[in-house]
C-alpha positions in Angstrom: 0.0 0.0 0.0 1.3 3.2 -1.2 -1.3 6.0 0.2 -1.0 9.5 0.2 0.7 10.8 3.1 -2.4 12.9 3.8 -5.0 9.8 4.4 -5.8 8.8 7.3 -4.6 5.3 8.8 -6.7 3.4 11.4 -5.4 3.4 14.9 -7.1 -0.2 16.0 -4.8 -3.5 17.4 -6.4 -4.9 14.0 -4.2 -7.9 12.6 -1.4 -7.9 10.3 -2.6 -8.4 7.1 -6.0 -6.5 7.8 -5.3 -2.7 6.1 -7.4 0.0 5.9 -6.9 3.9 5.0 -9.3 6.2 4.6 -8.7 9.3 1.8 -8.9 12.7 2.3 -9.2 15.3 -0.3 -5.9 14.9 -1.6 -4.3 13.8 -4.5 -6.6 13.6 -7.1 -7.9 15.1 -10.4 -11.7 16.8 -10.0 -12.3 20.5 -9.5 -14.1 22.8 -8.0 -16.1 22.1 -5.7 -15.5 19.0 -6.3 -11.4 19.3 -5.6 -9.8 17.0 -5.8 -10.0 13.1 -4.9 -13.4 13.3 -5.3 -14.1 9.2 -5.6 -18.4 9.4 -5.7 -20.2 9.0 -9.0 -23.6 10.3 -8.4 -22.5 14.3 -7.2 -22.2 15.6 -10.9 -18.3 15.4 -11.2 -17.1 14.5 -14.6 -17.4 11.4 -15.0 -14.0 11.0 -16.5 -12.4 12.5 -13.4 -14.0 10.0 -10.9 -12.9 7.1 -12.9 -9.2 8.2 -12.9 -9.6 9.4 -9.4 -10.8 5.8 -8.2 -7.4 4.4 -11.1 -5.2 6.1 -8.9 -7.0 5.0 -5.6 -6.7 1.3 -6.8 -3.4 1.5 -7.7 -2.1 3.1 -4.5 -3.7 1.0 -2.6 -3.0 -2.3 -4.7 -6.2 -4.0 -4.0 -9.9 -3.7 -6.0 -12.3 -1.7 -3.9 -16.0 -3.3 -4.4 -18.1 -0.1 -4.5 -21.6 0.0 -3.5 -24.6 1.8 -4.5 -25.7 3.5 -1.3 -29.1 4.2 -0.1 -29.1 4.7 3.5 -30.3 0.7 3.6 -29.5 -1.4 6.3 -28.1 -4.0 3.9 -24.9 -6.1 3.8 -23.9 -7.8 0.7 -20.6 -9.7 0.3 -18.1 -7.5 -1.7 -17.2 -8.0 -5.7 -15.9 -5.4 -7.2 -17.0 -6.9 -10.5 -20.5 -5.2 -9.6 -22.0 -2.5 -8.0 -24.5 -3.6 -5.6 -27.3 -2.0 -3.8 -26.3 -1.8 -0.3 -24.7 0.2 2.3 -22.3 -2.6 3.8 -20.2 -5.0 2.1 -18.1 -7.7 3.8 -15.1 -10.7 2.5 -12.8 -13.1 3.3 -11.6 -12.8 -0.1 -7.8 -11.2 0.2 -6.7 -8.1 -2.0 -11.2 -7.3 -2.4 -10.7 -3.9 -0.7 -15.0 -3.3 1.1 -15.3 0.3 0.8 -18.0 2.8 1.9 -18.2 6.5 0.6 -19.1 9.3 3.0 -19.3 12.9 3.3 -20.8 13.6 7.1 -22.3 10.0 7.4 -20.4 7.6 9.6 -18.0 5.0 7.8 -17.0 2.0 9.9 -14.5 -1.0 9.3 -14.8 -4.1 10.7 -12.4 -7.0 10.8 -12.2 -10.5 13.3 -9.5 -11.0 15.7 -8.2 -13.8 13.5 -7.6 -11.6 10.1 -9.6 -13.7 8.0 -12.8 -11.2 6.9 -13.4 -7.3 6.9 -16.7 -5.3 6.5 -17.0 -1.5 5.5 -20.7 0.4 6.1 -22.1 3.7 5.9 -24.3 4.7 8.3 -26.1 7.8 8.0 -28.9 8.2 11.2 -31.5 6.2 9.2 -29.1 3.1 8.2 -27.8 3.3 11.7 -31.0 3.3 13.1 -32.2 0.8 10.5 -29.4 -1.6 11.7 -27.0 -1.5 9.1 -23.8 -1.5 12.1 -26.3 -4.7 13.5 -26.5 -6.5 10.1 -22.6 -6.0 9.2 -22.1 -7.9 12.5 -24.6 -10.6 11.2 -23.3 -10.8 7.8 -19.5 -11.8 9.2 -20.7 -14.6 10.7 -18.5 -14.6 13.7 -18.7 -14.6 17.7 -19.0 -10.3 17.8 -16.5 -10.8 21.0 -14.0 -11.4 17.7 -14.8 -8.3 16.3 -12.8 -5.1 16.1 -14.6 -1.4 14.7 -13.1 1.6 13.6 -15.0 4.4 13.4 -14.2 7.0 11.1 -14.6 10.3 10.0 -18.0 11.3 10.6 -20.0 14.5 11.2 -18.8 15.3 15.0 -21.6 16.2 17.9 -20.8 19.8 17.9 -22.2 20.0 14.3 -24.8 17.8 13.8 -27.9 19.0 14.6 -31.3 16.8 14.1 -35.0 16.8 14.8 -36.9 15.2 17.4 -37.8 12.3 15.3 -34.2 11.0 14.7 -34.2 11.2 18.6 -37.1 9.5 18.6 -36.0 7.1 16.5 -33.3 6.0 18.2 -34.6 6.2 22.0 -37.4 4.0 21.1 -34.5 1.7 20.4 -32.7 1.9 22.8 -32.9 4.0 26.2 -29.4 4.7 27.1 -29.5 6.5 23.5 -31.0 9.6 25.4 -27.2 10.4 26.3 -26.3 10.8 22.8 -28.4 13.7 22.4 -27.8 17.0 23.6 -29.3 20.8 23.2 -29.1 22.6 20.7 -29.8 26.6 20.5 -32.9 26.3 18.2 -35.8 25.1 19.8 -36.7 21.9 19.6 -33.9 20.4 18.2 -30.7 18.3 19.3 -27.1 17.9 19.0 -26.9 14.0 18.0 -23.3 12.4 18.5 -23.7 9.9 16.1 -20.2 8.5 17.0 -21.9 7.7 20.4 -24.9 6.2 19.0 -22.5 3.3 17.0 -21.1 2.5 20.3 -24.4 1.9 22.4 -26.0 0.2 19.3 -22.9 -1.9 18.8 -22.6 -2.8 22.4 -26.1 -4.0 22.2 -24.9 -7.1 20.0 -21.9 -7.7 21.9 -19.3 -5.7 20.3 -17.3 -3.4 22.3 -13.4 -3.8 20.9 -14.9 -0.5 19.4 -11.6 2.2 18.1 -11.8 5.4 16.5 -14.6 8.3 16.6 -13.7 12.4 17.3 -13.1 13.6 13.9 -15.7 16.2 13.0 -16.0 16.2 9.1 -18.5 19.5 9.0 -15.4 21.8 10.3 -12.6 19.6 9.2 -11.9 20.5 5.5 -9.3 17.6 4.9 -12.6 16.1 4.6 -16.1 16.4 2.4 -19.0 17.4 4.3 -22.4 18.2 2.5 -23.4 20.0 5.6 -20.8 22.3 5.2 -21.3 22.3 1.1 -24.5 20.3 -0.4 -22.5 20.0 -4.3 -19.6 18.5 -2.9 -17.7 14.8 -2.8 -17.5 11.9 -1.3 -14.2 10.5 0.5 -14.0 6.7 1.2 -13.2 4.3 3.6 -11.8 1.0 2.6 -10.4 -2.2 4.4 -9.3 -5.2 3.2 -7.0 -8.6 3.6 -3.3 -8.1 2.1 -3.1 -10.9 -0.6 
């Protein structure tokens, strides 16, 4: 793996020959506002760009990302990067099959066992993570979730991400210890949601709690896309896979 020296890297005890990186805006081709390693298809970039934006992403990396066609879903399909499937989670035990999740304010989180022999990647806006999309990743890898290990990554942080009171709602029906995710805002009647917060109590709930990252806010960080801060905008990605 050769990735830009502005990516981020996971800090998690993950195994060996489990990587993961997530991009930033660096080091690719698209402009304004779309500058520059802008890797989503569906925001209006040239079309031309993305495709030798993800080329270079690819090749840094030296793995095939399985992209996914994301629709704020609680699904989890198993990764091919031969097609692009509709779901917001993809998992493998396939080495050098990168799962990857694209983001701009949503939650990105990588998953991988104890044992290094399968990843996950999902997005998880508020409706996918109240949906269950964290819960179904867990499912989908088929392992005791004591074996699991989650990075959470860049995401829109609690300072910025203010909701309504039906995403509270949503999740407090759900669980009750949710209530300490959400605090006040200064407009009436709505909340301050830490959504990194929310992961944790919903992934707790299905026995994982080997639980790493979280505290990045992408709305004020501009390393990052956030379509708070900028609604025609990019996407970054997240991406973890098994070293060949």
């Amino acid at each position: 793996m050769n990735p830009s020296s502005d990516w981020l890297l996971p800090d998690w005890p993950a195994p060996a020959n489990v990587r993961a990186c997530v991009t930033t805006r660096a080091g690719g081709i698209s402009l304004p506002p779309f500058d520059g390693l802008n890797l989503g298809d569906h925001v209006e970039d040239e079309t031309a760009a993305v495709a030798e934006n993800r080329r270079r992403l690819s090749e840094r990396l030296g793995c095939r990302p399985a992209w996914l066609q994301q629709v704020h879903s609680a699904d989890a399909v198993e990764a091919d990067p031969a097609r692009v499937a509709v779901a917001d989670a993809s998992w493998t035990t396939a080495a050098g099959t990168a799962c990857a999740v694209l983001t701009a304010d949503c939650l990105p989180a990588l998953f991988c066992d104890r044992a290094g022999t399968r990843v996950a990647a999902a997005h998880a806006g508020w409706r996918g993570l109240a949906g269950g999309v964290l819960e179904n990743t867990v499912a989908a890898l088929g392992v005791e979730p004591g074996e699991l290990l989650v990075w959470l990554g860049p995401a829109i942080g609690p300072g910025s991400f203010e909701v309504g009171p039906e995403v509270r709602e949503a999740f407090l029906a759900q669980h009750a210890q949710a209530e300490r995710a959400f605090g006040a805002s200064r407009n009436a009647g709505k909340f301050m949601a830490d959504i990194y917060a929310l992961a944790r109590i919903r992934l707790a709930a299905v026995g994982v709690t080997a639980v790493h990252g979280g505290g990045l806010d992408t709305f004020a960080d501009p390393r990052f896309f956030s379509y708070r801060r900028a609604a025609r905008t990019g996407r970054f990605a997240s991406l973890v896979w098994l070293e060949p």
